[in-house]
Biopython code that builds the backbone (N, CA, C, O; Angstrom):
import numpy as np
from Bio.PDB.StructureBuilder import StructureBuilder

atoms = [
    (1, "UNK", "N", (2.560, 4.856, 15.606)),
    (1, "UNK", "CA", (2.510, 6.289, 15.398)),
    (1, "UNK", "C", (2.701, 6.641, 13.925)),
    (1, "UNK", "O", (2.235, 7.638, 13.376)),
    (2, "UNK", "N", (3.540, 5.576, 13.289)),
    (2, "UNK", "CA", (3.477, 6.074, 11.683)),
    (2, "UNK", "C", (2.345, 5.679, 11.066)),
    (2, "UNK", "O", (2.086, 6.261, 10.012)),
    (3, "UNK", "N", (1.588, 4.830, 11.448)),
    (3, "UNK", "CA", (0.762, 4.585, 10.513)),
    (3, "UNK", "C", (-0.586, 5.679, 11.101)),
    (3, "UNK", "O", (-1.570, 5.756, 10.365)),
    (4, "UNK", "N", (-0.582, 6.459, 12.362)),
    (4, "UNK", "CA", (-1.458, 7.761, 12.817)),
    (4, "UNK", "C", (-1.180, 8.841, 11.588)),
    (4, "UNK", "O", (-1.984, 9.564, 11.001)),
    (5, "UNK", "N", (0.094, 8.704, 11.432)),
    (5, "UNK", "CA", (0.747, 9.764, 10.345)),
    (5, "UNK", "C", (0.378, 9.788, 9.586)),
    (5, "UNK", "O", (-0.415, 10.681, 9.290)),
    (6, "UNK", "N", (0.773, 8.643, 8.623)),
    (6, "UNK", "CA", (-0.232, 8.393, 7.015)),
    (6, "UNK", "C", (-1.383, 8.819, 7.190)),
    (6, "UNK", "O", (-1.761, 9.931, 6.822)),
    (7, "UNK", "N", (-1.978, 8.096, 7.693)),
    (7, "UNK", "CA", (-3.741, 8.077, 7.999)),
    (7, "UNK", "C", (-3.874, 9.435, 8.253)),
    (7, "UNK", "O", (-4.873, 9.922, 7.723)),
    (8, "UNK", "N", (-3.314, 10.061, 8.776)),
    (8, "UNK", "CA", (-3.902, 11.306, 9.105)),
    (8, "UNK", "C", (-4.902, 11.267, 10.155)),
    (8, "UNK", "O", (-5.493, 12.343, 10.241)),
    (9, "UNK", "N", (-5.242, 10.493, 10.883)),
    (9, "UNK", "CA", (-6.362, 10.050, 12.101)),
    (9, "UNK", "C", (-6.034, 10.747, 13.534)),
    (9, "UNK", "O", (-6.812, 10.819, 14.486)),
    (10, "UNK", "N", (-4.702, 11.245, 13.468)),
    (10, "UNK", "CA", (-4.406, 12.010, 14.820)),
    (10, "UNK", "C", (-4.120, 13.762, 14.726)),
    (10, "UNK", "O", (-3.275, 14.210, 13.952)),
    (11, "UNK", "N", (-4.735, 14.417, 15.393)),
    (11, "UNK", "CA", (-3.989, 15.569, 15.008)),
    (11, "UNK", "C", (-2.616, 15.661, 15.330)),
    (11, "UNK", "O", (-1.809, 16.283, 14.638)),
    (12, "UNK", "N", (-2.328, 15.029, 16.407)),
    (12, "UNK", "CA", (-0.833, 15.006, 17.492)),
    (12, "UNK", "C", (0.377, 13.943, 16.551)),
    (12, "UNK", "O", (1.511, 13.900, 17.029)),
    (13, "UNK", "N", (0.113, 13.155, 15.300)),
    (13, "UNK", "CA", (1.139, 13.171, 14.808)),
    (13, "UNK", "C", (1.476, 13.224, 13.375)),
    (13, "UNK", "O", (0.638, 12.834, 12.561)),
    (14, "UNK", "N", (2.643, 13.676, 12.981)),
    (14, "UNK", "CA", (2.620, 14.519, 11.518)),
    (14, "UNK", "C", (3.539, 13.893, 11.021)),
    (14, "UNK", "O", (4.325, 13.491, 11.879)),
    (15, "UNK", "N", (3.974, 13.444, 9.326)),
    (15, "UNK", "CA", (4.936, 13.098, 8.756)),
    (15, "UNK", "C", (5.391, 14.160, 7.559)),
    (15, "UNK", "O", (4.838, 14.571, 6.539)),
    (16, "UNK", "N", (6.440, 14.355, 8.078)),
    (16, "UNK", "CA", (7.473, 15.454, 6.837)),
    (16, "UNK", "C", (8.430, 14.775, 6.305)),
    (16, "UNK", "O", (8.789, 13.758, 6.898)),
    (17, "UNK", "N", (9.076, 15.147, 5.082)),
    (17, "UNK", "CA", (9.930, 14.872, 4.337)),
    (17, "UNK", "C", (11.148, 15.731, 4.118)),
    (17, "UNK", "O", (11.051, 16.366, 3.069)),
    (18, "UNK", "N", (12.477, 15.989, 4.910)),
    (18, "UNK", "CA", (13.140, 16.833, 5.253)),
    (18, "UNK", "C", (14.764, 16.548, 5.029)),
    (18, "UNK", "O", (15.298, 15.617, 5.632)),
    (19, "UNK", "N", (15.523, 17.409, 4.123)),
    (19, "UNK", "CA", (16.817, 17.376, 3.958)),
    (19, "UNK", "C", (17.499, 17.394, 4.837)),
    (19, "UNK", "O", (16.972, 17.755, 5.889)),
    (20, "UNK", "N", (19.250, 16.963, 4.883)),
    (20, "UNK", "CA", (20.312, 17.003, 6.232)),
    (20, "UNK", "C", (20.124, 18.681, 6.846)),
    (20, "UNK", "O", (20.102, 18.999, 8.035)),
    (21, "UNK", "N", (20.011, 19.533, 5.747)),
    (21, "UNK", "CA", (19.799, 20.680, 5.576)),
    (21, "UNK", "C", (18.825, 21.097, 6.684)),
    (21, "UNK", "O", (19.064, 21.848, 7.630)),
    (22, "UNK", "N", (17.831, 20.549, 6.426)),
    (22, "UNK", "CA", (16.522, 21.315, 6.837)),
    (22, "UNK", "C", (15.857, 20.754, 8.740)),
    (22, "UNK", "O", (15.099, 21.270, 9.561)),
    (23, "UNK", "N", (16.813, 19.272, 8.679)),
    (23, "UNK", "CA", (17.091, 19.157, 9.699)),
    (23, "UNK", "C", (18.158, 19.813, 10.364)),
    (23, "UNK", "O", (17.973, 20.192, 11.521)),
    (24, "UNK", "N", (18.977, 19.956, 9.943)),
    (24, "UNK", "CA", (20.049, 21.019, 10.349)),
    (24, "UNK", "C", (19.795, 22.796, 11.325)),
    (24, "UNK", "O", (20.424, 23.308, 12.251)),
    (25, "UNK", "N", (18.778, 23.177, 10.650)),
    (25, "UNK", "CA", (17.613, 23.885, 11.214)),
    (25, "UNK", "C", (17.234, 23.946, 12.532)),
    (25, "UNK", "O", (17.316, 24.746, 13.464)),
    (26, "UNK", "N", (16.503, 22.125, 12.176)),
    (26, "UNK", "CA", (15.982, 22.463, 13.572)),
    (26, "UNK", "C", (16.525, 21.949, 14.563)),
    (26, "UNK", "O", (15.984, 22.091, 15.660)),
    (27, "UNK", "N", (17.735, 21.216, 14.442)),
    (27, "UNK", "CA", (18.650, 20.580, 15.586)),
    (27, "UNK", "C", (20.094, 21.244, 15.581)),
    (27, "UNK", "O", (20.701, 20.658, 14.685)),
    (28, "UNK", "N", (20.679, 21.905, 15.984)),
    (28, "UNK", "CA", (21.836, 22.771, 15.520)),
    (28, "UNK", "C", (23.333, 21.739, 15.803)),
    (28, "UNK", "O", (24.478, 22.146, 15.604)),
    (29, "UNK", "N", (23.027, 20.568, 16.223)),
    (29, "UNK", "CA", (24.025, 19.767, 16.365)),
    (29, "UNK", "C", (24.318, 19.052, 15.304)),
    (29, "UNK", "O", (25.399, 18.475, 15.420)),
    (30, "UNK", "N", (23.778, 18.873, 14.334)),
    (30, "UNK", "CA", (23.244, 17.807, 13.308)),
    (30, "UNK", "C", (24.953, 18.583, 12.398)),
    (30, "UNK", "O", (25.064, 19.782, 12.145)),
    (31, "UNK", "N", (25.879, 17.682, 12.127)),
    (31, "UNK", "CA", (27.180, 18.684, 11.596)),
    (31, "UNK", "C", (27.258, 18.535, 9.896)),
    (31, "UNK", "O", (27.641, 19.399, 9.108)),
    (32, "UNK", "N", (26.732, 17.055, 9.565)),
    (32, "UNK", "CA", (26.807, 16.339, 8.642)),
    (32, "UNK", "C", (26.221, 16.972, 7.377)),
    (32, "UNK", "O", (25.026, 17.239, 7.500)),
    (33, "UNK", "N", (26.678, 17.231, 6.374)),
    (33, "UNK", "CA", (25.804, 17.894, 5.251)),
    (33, "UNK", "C", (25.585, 16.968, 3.931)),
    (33, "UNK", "O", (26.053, 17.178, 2.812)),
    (34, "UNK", "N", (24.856, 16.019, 4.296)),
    (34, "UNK", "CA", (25.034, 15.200, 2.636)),
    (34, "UNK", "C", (23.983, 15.346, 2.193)),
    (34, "UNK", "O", (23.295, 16.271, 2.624)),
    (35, "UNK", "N", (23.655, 14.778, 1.522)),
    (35, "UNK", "CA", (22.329, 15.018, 0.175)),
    (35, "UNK", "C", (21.148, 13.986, 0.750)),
    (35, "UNK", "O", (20.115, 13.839, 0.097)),
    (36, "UNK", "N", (21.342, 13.344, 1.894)),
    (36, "UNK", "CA", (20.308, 12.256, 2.586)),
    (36, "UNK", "C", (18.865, 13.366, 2.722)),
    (36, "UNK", "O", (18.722, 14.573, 2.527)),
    (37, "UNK", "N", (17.939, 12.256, 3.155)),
    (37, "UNK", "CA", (16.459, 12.712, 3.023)),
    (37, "UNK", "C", (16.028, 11.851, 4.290)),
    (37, "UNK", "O", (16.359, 10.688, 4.519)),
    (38, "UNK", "N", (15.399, 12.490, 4.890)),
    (38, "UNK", "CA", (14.535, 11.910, 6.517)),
    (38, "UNK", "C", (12.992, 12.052, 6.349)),
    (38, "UNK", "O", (12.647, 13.094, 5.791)),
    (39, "UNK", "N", (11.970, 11.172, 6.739)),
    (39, "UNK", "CA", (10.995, 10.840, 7.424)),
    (39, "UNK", "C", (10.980, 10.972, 8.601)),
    (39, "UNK", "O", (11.276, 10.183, 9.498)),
    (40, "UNK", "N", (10.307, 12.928, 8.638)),
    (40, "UNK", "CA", (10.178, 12.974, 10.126)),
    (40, "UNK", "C", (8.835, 12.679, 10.858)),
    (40, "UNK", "O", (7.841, 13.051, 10.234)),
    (41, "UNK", "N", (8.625, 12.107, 12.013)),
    (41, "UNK", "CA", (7.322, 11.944, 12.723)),
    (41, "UNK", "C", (7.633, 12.814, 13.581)),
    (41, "UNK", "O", (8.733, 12.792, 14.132)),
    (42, "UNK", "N", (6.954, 13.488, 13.770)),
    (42, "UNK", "CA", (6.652, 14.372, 14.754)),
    (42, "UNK", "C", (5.381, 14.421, 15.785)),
    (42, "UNK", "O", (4.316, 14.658, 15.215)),
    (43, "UNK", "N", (5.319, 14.273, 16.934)),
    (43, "UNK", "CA", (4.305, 13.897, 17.322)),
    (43, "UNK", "C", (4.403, 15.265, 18.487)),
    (43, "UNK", "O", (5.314, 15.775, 19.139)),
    (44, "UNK", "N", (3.249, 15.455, 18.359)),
    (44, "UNK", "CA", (2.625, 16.828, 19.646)),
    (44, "UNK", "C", (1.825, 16.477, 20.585)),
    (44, "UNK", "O", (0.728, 15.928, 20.484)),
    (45, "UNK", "N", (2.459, 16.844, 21.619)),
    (45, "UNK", "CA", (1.624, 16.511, 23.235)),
    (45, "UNK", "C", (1.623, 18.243, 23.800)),
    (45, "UNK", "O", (2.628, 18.948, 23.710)),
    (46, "UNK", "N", (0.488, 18.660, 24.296)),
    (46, "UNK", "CA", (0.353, 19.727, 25.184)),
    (46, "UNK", "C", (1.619, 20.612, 25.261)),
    (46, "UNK", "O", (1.596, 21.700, 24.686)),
    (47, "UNK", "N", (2.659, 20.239, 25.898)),
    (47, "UNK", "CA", (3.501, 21.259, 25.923)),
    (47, "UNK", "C", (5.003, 20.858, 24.895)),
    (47, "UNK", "O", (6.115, 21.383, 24.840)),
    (48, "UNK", "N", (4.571, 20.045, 24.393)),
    (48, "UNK", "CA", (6.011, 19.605, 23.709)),
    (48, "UNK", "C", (5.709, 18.849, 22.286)),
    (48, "UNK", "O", (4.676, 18.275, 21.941)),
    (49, "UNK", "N", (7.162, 19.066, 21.439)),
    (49, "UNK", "CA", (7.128, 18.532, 20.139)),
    (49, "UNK", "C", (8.157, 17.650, 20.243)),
    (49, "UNK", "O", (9.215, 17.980, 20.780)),
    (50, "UNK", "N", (7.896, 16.125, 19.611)),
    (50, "UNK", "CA", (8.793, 15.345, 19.864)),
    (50, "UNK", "C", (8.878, 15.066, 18.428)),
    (50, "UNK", "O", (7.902, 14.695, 17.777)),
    (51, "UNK", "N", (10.213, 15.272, 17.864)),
    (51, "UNK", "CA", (10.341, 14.775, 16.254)),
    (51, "UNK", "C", (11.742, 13.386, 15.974)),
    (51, "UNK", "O", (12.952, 13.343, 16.199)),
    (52, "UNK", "N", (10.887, 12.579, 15.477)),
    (52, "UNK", "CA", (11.612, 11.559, 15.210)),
    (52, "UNK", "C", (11.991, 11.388, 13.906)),
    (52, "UNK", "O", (11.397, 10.810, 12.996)),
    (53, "UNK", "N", (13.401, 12.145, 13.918)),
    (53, "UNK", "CA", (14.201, 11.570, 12.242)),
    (53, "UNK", "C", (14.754, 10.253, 11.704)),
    (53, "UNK", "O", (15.904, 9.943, 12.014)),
    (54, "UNK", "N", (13.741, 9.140, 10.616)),
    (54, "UNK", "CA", (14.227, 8.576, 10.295)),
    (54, "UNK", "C", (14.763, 8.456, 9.052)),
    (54, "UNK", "O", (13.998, 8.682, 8.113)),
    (55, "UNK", "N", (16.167, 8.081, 8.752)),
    (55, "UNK", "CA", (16.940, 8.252, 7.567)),
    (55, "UNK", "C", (15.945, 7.560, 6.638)),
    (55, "UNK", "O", (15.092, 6.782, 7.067)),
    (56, "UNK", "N", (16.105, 7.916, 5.174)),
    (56, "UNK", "CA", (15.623, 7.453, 4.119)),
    (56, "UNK", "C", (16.982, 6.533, 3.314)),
    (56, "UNK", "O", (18.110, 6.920, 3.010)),
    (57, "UNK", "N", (16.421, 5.397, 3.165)),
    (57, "UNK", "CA", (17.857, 5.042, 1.698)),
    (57, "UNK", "C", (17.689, 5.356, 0.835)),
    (57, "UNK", "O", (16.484, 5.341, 0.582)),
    (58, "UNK", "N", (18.539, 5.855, -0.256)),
    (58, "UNK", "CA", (18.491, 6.054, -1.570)),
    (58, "UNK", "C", (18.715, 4.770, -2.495)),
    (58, "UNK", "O", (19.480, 3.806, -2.455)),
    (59, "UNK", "N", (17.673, 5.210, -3.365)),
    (59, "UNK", "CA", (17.488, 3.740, -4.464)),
    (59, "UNK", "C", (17.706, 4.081, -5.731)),
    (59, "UNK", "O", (16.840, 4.917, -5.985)),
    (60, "UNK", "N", (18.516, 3.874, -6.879)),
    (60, "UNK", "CA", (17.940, 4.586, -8.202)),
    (60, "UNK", "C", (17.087, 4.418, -8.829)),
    (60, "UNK", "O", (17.298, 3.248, -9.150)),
    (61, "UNK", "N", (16.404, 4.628, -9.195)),
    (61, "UNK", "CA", (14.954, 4.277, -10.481)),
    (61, "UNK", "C", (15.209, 3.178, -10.832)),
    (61, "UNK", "O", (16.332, 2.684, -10.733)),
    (62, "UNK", "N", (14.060, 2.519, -11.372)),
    (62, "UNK", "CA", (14.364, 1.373, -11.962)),
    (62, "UNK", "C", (13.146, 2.012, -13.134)),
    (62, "UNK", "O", (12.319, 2.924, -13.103)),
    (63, "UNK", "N", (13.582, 0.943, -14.170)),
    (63, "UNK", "CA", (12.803, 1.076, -15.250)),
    (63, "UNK", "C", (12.122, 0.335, -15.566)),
    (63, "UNK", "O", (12.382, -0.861, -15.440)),
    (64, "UNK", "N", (10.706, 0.895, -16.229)),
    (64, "UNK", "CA", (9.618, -0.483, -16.544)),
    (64, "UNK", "C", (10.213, -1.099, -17.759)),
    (64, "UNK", "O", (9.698, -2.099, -18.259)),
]
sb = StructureBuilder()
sb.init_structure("model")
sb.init_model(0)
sb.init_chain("A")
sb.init_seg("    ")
for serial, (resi, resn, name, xyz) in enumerate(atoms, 1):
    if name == "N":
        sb.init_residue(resn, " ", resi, " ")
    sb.init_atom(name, np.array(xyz, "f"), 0.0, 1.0, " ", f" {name:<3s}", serial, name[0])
structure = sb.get_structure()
């Protein structure tokens, strides 16, 4: 399903890039407020949205 995402080949599944914040939104349980970043898939069927938050790690830059 992630690689439907990238590709863009499905209409039914989507990839966003979404703060604790912004997940916070849309799940009202979510209590945690840190500065993390999620890869959401979201995938759409007929009557329902199923969104799958996966955490991102943080890396620092590296330099050339």
């Amino acid at each position: 399903m992630i690689m439907l995402g990238f590709k863009k080949s499905s209409p039914a599944c989507h990839l966003s890039v979404l703060t604790t914040e912004d997940l916070g939104r849309m799940n009202k349980n979510l209590l945690s407020s840190t500065n993390k970043r999620y890869l959401v898939l979201s995938y759409n069927v007929e009557f329902d949205k199923i969104n799958y938050p996966l955490p991102l790690e943080w890396s620092e830059p590296t330099s050339v």
